[in-house]
C-alpha positions in Angstrom: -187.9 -100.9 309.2 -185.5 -99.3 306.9 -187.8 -99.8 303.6 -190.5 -97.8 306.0 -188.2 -94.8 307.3 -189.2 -95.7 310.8 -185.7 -96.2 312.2 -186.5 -94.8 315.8 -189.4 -96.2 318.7 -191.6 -93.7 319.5 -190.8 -92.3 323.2 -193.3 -91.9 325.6 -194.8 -88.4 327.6 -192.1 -89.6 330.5 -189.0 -90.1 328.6 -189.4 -87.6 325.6 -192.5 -85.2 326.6 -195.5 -84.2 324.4 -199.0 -82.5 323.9 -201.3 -81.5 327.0 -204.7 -80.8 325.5 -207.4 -78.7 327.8 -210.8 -79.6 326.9 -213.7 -77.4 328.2 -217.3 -79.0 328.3 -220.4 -77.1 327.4 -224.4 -77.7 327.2 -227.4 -75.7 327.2 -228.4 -77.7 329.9 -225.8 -76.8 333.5 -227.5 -80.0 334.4 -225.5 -81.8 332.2 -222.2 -80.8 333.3 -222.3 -83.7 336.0 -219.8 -86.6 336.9 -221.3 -89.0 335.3 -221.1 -87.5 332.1 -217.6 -86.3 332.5 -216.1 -89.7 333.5 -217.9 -91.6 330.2 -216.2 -88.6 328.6 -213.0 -89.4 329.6 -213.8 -93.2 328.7 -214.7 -92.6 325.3 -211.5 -89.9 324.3 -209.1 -92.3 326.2 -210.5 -94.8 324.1 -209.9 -92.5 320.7 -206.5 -91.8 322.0 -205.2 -94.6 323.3 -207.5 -97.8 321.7 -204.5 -100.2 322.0 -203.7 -98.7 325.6 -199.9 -98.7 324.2 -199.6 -95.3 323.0 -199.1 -93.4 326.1 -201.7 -91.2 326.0 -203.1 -89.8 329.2 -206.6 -88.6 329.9 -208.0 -87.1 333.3 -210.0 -84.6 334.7 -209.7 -81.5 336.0 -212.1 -79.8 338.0 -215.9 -79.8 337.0 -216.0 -79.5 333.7 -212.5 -79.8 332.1 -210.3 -82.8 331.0 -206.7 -82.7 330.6 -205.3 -85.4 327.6 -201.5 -85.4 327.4 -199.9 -87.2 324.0 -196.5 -88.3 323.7 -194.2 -86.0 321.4 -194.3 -87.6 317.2 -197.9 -87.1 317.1 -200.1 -84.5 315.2 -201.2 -82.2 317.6 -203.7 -80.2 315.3 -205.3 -83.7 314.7 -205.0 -84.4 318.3 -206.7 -81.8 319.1 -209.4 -81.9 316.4 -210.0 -86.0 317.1 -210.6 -85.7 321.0 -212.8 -83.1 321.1 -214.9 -84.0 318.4 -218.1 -85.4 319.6 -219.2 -87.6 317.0 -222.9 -87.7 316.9 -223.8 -89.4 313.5 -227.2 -89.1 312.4 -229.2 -90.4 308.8 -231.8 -88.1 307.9 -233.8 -87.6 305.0 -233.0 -84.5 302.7 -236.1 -82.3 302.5 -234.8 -79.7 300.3 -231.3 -78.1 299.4 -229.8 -75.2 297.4 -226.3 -73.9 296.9 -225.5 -71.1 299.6 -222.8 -68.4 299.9 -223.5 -67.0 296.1 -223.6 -63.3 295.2 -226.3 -61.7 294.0 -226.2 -59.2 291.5 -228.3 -55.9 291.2 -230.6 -55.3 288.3 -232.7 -53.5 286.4 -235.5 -51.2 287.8 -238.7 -53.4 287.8 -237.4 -56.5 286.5 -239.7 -59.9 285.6 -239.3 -62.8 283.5 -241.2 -66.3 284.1 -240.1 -69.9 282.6 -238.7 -73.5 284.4 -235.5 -75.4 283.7 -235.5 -78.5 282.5 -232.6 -81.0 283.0 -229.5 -80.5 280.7 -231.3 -77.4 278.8 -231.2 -73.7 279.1 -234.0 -72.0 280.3 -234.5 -68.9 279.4 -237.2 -66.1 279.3 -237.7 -63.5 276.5 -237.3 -59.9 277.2 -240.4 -57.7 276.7 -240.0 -54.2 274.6 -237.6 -51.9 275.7 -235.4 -54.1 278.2 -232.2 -54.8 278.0 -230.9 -56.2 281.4 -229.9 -59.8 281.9 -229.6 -62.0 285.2 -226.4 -63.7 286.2 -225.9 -67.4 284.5 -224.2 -70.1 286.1 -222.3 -72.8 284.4 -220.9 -76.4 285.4 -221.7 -79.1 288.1 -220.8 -79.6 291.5 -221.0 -81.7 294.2 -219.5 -82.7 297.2 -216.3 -83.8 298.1 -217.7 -87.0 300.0 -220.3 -88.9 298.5 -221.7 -92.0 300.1 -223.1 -95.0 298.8 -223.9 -98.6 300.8 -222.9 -102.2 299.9 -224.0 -103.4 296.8 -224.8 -99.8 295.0 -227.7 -99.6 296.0 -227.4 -96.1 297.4 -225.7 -94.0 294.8 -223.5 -91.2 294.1 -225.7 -87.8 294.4 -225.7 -85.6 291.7 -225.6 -82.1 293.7 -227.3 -79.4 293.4 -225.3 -78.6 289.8 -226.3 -76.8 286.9 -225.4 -78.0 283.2 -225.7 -75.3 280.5 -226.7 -71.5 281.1 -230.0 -70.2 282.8 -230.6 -66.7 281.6 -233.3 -64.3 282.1 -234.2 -60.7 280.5 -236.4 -58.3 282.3 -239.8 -57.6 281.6 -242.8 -55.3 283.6 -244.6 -58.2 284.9 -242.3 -60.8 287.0 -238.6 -60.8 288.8 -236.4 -63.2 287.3 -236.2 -66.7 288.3 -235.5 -69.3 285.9 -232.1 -71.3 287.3 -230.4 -73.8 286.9 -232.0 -77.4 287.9 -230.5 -79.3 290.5 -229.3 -83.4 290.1 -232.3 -83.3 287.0 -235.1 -81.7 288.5 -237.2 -78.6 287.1 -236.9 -75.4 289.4 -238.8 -72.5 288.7 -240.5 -69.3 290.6 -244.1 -68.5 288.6 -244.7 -65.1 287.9 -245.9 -62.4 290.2 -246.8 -58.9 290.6 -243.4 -56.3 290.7 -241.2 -56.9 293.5 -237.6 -55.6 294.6 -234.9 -57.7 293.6 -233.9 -61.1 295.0 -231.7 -60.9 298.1 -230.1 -64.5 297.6 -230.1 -66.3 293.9 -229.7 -69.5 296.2 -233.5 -68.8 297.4 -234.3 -69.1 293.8 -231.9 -72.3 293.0 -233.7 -74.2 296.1 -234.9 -77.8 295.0 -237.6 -79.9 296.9 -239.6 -78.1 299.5 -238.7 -76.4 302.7 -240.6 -77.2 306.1 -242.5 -73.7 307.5 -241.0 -73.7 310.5 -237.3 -73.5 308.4 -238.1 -71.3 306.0 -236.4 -68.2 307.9 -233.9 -69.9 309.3 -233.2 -72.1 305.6 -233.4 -68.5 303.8 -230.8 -67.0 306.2 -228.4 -69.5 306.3 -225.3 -68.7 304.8 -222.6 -72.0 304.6 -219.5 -69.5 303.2 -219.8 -67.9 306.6 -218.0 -70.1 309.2 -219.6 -69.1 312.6 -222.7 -70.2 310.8 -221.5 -73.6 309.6 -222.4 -75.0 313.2 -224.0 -77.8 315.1 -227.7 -76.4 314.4 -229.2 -79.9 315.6 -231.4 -79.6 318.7 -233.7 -82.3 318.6 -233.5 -85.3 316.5 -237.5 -85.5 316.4 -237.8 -82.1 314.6 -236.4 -81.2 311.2 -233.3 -79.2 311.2 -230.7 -77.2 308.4 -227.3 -78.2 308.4 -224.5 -77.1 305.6 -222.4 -79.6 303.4 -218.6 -79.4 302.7 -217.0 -77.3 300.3 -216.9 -78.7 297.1 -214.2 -79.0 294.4 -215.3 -75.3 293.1 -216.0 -74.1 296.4 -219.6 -74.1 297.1 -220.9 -75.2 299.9 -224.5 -75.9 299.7 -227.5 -75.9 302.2 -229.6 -78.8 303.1 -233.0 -78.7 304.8 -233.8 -82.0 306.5 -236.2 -84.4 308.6 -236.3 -85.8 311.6 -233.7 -88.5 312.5 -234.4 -91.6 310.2 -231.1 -93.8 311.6 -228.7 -93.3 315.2 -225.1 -93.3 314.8 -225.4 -94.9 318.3 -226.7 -97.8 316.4 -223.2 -98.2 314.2 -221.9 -101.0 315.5 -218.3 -101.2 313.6 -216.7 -98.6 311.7 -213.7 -99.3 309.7 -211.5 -97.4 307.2 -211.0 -99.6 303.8 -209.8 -99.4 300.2 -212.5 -99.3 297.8 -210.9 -102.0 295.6 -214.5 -101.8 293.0 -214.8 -97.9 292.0 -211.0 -97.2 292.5 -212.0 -94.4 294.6 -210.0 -94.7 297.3 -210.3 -94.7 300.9 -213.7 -94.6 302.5 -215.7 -95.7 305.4 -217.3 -98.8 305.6 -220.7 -98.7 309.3 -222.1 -102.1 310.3 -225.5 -101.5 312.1 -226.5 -103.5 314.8 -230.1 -105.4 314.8 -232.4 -102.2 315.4 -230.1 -100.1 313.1 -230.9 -102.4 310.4 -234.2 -102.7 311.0 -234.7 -98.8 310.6 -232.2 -98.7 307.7 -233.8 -100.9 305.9 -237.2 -99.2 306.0 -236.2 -95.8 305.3 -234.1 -96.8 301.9 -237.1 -98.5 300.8 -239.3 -95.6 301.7 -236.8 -92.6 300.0 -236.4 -94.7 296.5 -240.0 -94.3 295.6 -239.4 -90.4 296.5 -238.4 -87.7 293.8 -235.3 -85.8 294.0 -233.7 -84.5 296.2 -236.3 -86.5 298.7 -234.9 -89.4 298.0 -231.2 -88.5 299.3 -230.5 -89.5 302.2 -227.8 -86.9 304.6 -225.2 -88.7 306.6 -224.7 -85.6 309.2 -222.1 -85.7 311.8 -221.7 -83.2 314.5 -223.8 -81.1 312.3 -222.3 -81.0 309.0 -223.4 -83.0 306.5 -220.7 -85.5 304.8 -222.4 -87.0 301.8 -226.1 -86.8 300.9 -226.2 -89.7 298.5 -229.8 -91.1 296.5 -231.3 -94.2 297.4 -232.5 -96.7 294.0 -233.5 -99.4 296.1 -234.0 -100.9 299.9 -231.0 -101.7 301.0 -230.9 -105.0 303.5 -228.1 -106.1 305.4 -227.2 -103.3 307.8 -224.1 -102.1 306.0 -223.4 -98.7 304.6 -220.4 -97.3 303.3 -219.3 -93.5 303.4 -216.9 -92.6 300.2 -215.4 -89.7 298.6 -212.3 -88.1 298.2 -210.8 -89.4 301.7 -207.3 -89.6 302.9 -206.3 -92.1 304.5 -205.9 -90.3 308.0 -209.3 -88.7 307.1 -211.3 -92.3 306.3 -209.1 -93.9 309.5 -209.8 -90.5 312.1 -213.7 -90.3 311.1 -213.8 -94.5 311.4 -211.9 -94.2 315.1 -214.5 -92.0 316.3 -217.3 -93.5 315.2 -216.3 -97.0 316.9 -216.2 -95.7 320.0 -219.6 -93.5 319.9 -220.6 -89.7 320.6 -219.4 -87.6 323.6 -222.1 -87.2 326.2 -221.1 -83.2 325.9 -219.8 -80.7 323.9 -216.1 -79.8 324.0 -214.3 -77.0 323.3 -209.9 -77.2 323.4 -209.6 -73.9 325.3 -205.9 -74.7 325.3 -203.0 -76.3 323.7 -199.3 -76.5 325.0 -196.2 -78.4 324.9 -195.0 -81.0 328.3 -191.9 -81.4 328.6 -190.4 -85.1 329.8 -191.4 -86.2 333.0 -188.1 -88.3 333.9 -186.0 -87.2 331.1 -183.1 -88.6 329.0 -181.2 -89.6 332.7 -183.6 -92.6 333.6 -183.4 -93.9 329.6 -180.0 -93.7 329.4 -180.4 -95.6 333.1 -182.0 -97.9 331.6 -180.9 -98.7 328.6 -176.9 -99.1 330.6 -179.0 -102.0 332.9 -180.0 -103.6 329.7 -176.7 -103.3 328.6 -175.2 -104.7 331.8 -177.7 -107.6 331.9 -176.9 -108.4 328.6 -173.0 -108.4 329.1 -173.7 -110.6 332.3 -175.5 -112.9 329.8 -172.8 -113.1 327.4 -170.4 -113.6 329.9 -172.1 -116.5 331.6 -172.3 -118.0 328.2 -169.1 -117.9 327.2 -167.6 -119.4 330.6 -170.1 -121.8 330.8 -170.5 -122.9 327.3 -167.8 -122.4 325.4 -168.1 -122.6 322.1 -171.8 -122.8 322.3 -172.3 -119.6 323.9 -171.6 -117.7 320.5 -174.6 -119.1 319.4 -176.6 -117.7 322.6 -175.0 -114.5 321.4 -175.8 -114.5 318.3 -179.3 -115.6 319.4 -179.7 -112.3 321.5 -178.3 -110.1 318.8 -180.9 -111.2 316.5 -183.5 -111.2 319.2 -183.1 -107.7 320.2 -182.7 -106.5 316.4 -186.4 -108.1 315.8 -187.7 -106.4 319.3 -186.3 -102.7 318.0 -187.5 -103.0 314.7 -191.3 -104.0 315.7 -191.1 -101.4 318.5 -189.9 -98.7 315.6 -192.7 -99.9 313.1 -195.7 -100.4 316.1 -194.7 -96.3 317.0 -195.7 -95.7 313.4 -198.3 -98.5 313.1 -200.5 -98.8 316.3 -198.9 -95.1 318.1 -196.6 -97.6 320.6 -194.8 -95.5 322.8 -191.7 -97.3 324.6 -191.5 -95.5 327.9 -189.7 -96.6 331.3 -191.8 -99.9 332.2 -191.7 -101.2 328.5 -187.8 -100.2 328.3 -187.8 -102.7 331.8 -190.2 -105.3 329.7 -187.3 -105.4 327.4 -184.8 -106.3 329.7 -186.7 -108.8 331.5 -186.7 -110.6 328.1 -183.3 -111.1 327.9 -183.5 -113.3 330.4 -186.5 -115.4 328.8 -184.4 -115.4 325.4 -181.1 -117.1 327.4 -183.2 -119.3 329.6 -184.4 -121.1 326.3 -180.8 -121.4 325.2 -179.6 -122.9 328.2 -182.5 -125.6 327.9 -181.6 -126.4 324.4 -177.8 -126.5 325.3 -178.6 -128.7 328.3 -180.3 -130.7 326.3 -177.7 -131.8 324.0 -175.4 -132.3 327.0 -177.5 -134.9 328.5 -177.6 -136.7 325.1 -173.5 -136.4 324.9 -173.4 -137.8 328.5 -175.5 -140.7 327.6 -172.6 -141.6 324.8 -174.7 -140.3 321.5 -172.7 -138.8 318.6 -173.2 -134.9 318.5 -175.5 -135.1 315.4 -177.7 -137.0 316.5 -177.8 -135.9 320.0 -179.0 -132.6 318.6 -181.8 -134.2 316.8 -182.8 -136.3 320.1 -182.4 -133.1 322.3 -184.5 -131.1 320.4 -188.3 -132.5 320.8 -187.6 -132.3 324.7 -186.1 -129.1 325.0 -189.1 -128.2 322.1 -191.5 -128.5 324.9 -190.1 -127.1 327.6 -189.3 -124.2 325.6 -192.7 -123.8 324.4 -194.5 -124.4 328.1 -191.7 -122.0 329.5 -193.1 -119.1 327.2 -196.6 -119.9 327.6 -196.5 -119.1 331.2 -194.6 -116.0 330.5 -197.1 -115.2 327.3 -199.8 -115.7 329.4 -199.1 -113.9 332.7 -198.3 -110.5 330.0 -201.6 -110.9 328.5 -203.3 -110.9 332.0 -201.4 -107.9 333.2 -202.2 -106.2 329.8 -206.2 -106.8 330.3 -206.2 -106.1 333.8 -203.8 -103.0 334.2 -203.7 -99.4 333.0 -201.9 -96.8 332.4 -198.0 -97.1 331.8 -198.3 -101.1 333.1 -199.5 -101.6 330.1 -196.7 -101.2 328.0 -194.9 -103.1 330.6 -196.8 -106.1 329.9 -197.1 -105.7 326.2 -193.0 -105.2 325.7 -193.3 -108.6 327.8 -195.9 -110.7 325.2 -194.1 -109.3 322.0 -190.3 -110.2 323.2 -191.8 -113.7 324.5 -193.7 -114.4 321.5 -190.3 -113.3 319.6 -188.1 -115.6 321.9 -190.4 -118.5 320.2 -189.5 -117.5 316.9 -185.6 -117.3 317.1 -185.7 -120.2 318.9 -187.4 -122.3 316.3 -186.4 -119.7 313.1 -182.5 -119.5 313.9 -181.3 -121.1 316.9 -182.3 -124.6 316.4 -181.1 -124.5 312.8 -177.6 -122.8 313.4 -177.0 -125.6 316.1 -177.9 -128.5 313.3 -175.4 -126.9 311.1 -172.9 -126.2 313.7 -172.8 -130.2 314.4 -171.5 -130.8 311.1 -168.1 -128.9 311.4 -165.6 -131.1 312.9 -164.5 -128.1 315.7 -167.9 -129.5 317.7 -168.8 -132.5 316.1 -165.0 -134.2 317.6 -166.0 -132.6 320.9 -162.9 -130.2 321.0 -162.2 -129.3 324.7 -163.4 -125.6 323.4 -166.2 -126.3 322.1 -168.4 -126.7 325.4 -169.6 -130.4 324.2 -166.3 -132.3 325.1 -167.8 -135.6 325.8 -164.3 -136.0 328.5 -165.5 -132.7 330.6 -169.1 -133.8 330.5 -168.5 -137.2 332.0 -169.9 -139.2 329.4 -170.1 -142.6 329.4 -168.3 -144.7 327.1 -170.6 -146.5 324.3 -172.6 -149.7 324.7 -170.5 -151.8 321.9 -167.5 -151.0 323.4 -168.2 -152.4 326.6 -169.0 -156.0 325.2 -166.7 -158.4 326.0 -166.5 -162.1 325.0 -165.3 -164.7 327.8 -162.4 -166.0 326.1 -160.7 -162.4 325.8 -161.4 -161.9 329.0 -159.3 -165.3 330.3 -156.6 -164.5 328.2 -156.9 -161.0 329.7 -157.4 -162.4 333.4 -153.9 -165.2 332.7 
């Protein structure tokens, strides 16, 4: 806890307040805007929010079309925010053809032409005809995405963006515009020559690879990635081809893409996890699982892009729109495992995996509205609670040391250490797994007080049954403990075991109730094995218990013991002398 910096549990929305989140839904079709799709709405973002149910995260509805999600104060409410309203449609589709978008163009001379190709790695270039003088812009360096994907096994490699390597230069002429440019991930580009024309409005029209469908050649030529409002969702039907824009990368460019119909269904993802890329070193990533028809259609569409040139043999991972990583397929990849990687964080790799697992929002979502809760209860009913814990436990003590003596120190000692185990999970699970300790789980807590002393009291009774019977101290202890062992363990099985129900079952703040319960009963297990039973085994050894002092709470005297077997033996002729 202390190597960590987590020092303090996480409170919950009642206790310490938080986040209320207002989430608007939207769709072309008013249809859409029904129950049904509202309530697996809330399913899925209460899910997002709240996958361990432990966090105390709230999520409910609010007229027709707007959800409420409250989260308990320690979180990030930007990625809050950003996380439930995202709505996570993942789809695979085929790149078509792609350019870099956003760049400048620059005005030249009257009447300018030139005509020539780029080749990969060289520098194209055109020669200027008499009397011309006027040069087009040159572009330098690679780029590429920030998030590259690439499957199990390598088969699906790193793409090699739309980049340039060396300078593309071009000197007018009468005859042609210019349009030699740079080549993009090693494949020729170039415009042939026409007639006189006005000058280009976009250099990225003349730096497109592959080949654009008809029916998106005015909206591919429009697009415009730098622009924000135009970096949306432009997906309307997964049948059709469709454009969508990449992230910026490390220089950044943010390049178009111009792609087919939907090859692979995120709804067909059947795990998503964020891991460690322990082969490349590169860091956090994303590793999907398809399920059976996934595979299937995963399969078949890596096999059919590897025979294709480039770019038309990338293949876009899009999500909500926006393409993460349009990596090149080598080979068919078999197995039904994919794995998305790039230059992730590790709240990026773990956010994009958590919404993945639990599949896309039914509707669109907008967060109209963002403000701070206070506490529901407030710091009264914690401090209320946490003086009953502390009265419980003072009963405990008390009990312990009138009862037992010299044996209720270890009891004490027992609770001390079980309650320093309970607060330091509680502090590292806020941090962990987003537990949130609110009322009921503070009242879990103080129910297990009383599991942790009723396992004591077994033990000690125990060994007082073995002292009564006339056995030595030391081994009593050893003869106590595979009884008491059992009863112990049955004991906390019960108690395990009615937490986990109440868990699975319940919702809502019972939930932390019954997981407070689980943790400290699978804890009381623990000490009692881990410390208790070994501090009593050394205890027997010091002469202060082992002689049975009157203080010790094992004088054999004040628990009636009988005397031993041998020293009741008699033999008949002592017993005459005795009897004359």
């Amino acid at each position: 806890m202390f190597g960590t910096g987590h020092t303090k549990p996480r409170l919950g929305i009642d206790l310490a307040g938080g986040t209320s989140i207002t989430l608007s839904a939207k769709s072309t079709d008013p249809k859409a805007i029904n129950k049904s799709n509202m309530d697996i709405a809330t399913g899925i973002i209460e899910q997002r929010v709240n996958g361990m149910g432990v966090s105390e995260a709230e999520v409910q509805t609010q007229g027709d079309r707007n959800i409420i999600v409250n989260i308990p104060k320690g979180g990030d409410k930007q990625n809050a925010a950003d996380q439930v309203g995202t709505t996570a449609k993942l789809y695979f589709r085929p790149v078509l053809a792609l350019a870099p978008s956003g760049l400048q163009a620059q005005t030249p001379s009257p009447a300018p032409s030139a005509s020539g190709s780029a080749a990969p790695g060289a520098s194209p270039s055109a020669s200027p005809s008499a009397g011309s003088t006027a040069a087009a812009p040159a572009a330098t360096g690679t780029a590429s995405p920030t998030k590259q994907g690439r499957p199990v096994g390598e088969a699906l490699a790193l793409d090699a963006s739309p980049s340039a390597t060396g300078t593309a230069s071009t000197a007018p002429s009468a005859t042609a515009p210019a349009a030699a440019t740079p080549a993009a991930s090693g494949s020729a580009a170039a415009t042939p020559s026409a007639a006189a024309a006005p000058v280009t409005p976009d250099p990225a029209a003349a730096m497109t690879t592959g080949t654009v469908p008809p029916e998106l050649a005015a909206e591919f030529a429009g697009l415009d990635c730098s622009k924000p409002e135009q970096r949306k969702n432009h997906q309307t039907d997964e049948g059709k081809p469709t454009v969508a824009c990449t992230q910026k990368d490390e220089r950044g460019i943010y390049y178009k893409l111009a792609l087919g119909p939907v090859a692979v269904n995120g709804s067909d993802v059947s795990k998503a996890q964020a891991t460690i890329d322990t082969q490349q070193g590169a860091g956090w990533q994303v590793s999907l699982q398809f399920n059976g028809k996934g595979t299937d259609a995963f399969t078949a569409v890596t096999g059919k892009l590897a025979t294709q040139p480039d770019p038309t043999n990338q293949f876009a991972i899009v999500l909500d729109g926006q393409v993460v990583s349009h990596p090149y397929v080598r080979s068919a990849i078999p197995g039904g495992s994919a794995v998305i990687s790039g230059s992730f964080k590790q709240e990026e790799a773990q956010n994009l995996a958590n919404v993945l697992s639990f599949g896309a929002l039914p509707l669109e979502f907008t967060t109209d509205d963002v403000t701070t809760v206070s506490p529901q209860l407030g710091g009264d009913q914690l401090e209320a609670g946490l003086i009953a814990g502390a009265i419980g436990m003072l009963l405990v003590v008390v009990y312990s040391l009138v009862y037992y003596r010299g044996l209720g120190l270890v009891s004490i000692a027992g609770l001390i250490v079980s309650a320093a185990l309970t607060y330091s999970i509680m502090s590292l699970l806020g941090a962990g797994i987003g537990f949130a300790l609110n009322l009921p789980a503070v009242c879990g807590a103080i129910v297990a007080i009383g599991i942790t002393a009723d396992s004591f009291i077994v033990y000690f009774e125990r060994i007082r049954d073995e002292v009564r019977e006339g056995a030595p101290l030391r081994p009593a202890v050893q003869r106590a403990w595979p009884r008491a062992r059992r009863t112990i363990l049955v004991s906390d099985f019960v108690s395990f075991l009615c937490a986990a129900v109440l868990y699975l079952v319940s919702v809502g703040k019972v939930q932390g109730f019954a997981f407070t319960l689980g943790l400290t009963t699978a804890l009381d297990v623990v000490v009692i094995f881990l410390f208790t039973k070994p501090l009593i085994t050394l205890l027997a050894r010091r002469k202060f218990f082992s002689d049975g002092h009157p203080w010790s709470g094992l004088d054999p005297k004040r628990l009636g013991a009988r005397p031993p077997l041998r020293s009741s033996r008699r033999t008949p002729s002592s017993t005459a002398v005795k009897g004359a």
